[in-house]
Steps between C-alpha positions, in 0.01 A plus 500: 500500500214487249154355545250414190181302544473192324126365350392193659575192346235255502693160461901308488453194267717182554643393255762240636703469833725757371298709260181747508373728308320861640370765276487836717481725157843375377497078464788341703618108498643504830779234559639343834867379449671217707819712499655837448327750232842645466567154280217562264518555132203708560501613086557137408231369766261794469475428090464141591240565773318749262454256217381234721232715585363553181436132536229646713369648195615875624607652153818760417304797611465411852819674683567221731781562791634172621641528873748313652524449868719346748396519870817566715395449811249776554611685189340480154766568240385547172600596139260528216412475141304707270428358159398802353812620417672177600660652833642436836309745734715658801180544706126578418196545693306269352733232569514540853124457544523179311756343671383623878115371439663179341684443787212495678363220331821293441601555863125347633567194232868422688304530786666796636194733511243557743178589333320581847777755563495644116123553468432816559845622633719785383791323306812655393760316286868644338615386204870548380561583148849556339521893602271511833185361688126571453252412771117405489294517725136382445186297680417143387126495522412132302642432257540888406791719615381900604626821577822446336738744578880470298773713678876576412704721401545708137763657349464671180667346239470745224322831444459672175196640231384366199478667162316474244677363235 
């Protein structure tokens, strides 16, 4: 299994009961579904999502990833959409810190979070994407989330060199 440190992010920002937005290098619209991700339109919904947040007055050039979440039980299944390039995402990084640190905060709003027991303590929390699971673990120190650490596993998918042309 592979480990890569994460940079601290400094802040999850509510948005609704069901939506928050985190930028931790790559901006995510994390979204918390009543029922089954599996169900989603997630190109449909993700270009919806995506233009209602220009309504925020975030232009075409930000590459905004809109996650979609379902908490089974203690699970987090997600699936996710990129508008640049207007794609469903099979996993990504990125998306996993989003969704674990907004779980944080959207877990503490249904009142199923203990802040005494998260400040301060080592956290870890899988996500499931279409073709495996990534984990976080991190430290919530405030309102700030540190030594993130993302682990899973990695496959190469292609290998090849470049030409010029």
């Amino acid at each position: 299994m592979a480990e890569v440190s994460i940079p601290d992010v400094s802040q999850v920002l509510t948005l609704s009961d069901t939506e928050y937005f985190v930028d931790n290098g790559q901006p995510h619209l994390v979204v918390f579904c009543p029922e089954s991700v599996a169900n989603i339109d997630v190109l449909k919904e993700g270009e919806r999502l995506s233009e209602k947040w220009k309504q925020y007055g975030h232009g075409e050039d930000v590459p905004l990833v809109v996650d979609f979440v379902y908490k089974d039980g203690g699970k987090l299944k997600t699936r996710a959409f990129a508008r640049a390039g207007c794609i469903e995402l099979l996993a990504c990084g990125t998306g996993t810190v989003a969704v674990a640190l907004c779980n944080v905060v959207h877990s503490r709003r249904n009142g199923l979070g203990n802040m005494e027991e998260e400040a301060g303590k080592r956290q870890k929390q899988i996500v499931d994407w279409s073709i495996g699971q990534l984990c976080l673990e991190f430290c919530k120190k405030g309102n700030s989330y540190t030594n993130l650490k993302l682990q899973g596993t990695a496959t190469p998918v292609f290998s090849g060199i470049f030409t010029d042309i």
